[in-house]
C-alpha positions as CSV (number, residue, x, y, z in Angstrom):
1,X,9.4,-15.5,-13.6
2,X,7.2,-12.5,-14.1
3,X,8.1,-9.4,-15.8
4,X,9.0,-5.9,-14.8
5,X,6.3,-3.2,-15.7
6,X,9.5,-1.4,-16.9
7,X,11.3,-4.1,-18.9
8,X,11.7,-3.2,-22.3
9,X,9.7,-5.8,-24.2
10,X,7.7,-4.4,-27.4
11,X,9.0,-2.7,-30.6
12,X,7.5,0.3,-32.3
13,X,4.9,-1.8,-34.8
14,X,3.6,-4.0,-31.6
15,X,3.3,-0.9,-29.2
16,X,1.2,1.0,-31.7
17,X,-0.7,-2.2,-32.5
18,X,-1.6,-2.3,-28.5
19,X,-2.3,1.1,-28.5
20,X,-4.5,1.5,-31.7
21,X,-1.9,4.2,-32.9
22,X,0.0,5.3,-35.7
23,X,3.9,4.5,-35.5
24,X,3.7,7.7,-35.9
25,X,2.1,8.7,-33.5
26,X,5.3,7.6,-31.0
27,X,7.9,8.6,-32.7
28,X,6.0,12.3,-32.5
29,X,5.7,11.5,-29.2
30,X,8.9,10.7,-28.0
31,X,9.8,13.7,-30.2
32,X,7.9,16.4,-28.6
33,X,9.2,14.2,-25.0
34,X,6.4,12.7,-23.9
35,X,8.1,9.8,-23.3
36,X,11.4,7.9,-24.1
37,X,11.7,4.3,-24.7
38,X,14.7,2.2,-23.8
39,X,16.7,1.3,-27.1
40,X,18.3,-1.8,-27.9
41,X,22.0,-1.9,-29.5
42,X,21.2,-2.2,-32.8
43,X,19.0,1.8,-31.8
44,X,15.7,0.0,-31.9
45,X,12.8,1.2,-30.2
46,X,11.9,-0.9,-26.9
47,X,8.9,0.0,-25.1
48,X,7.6,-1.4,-21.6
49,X,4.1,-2.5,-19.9
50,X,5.1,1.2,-17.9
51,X,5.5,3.0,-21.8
52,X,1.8,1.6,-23.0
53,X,-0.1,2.2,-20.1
54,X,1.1,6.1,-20.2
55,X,0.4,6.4,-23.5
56,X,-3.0,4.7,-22.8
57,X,-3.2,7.5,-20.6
58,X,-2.7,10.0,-23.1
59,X,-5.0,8.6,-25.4
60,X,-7.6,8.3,-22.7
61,X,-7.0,11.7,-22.1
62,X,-7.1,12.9,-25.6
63,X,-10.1,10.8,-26.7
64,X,-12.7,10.5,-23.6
65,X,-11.9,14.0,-21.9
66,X,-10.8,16.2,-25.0
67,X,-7.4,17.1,-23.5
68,X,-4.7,18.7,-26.1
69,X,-1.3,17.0,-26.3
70,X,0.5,19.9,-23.9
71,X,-2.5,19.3,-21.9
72,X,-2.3,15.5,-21.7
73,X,1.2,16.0,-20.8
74,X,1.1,18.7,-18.0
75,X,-1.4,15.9,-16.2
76,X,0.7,13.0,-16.3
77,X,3.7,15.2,-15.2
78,X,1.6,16.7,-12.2
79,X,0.3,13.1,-11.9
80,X,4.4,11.9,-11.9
81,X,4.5,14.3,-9.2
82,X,2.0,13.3,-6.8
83,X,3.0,10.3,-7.0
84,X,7.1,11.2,-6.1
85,X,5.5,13.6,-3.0
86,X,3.3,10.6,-2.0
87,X,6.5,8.3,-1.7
88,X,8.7,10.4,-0.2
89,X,5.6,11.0,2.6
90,X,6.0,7.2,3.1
91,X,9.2,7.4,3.6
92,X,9.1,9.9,6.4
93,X,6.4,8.4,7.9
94,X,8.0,5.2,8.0
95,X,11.6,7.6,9.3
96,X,9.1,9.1,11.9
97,X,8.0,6.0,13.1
98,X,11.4,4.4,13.8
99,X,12.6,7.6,15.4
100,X,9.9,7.2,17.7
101,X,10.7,3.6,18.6
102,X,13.9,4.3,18.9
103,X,12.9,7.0,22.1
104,X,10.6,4.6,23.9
105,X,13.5,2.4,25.0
């Protein structure tokens, strides 16, 4: 069985590991709300395939393009947003589409 991008699958230590990051580093992060891992019952930090790529993201845009923290993070929320607008689109298209079946009867 294959894995949610959103499971919760990697602690703090093994995140940062994948990521080439401080520990740190994501527990500023979540601070500041760039993000917010799931937590476990025992209050453990749990972070997803979804979690690493973003902060991937950050990182690419900190490193490669010289884009600040707020800077980094204004991106990936306009990006969050394009991405919301582009499926709701869909789903009028799609809404469109059946309403116009439904009057060629």
């Amino acid at each position: 069985m294959m894995q949610r991008e959103d499971e919760p699958c990697y602690v703090i230590s093994v995140a940062a590991k994948l990521l080439g990051i401080h520990v740190q580093t994501l527990r500023y992060y979540e601070r500041v709300g760039l993000l917010a891992p799931s937590r476990s019952h025992g209050n453990v930090r749990l972070y997803s395939e979804r979690d690493v790529a973003r902060l991937r993201d950050v990182k690419r845009l900190m490193e490669d393009l010289g884009v600040n923290l707020a800077g980094a993070e204004v991106v990936l929320k306009m990006r969050d947003r394009i991405l919301d607008l582009e499926r709701e689109r869909d789903m009028l298209m799609q809404e469109v589409q059946r309403l116009r079946g439904g009057l060629g009867r």
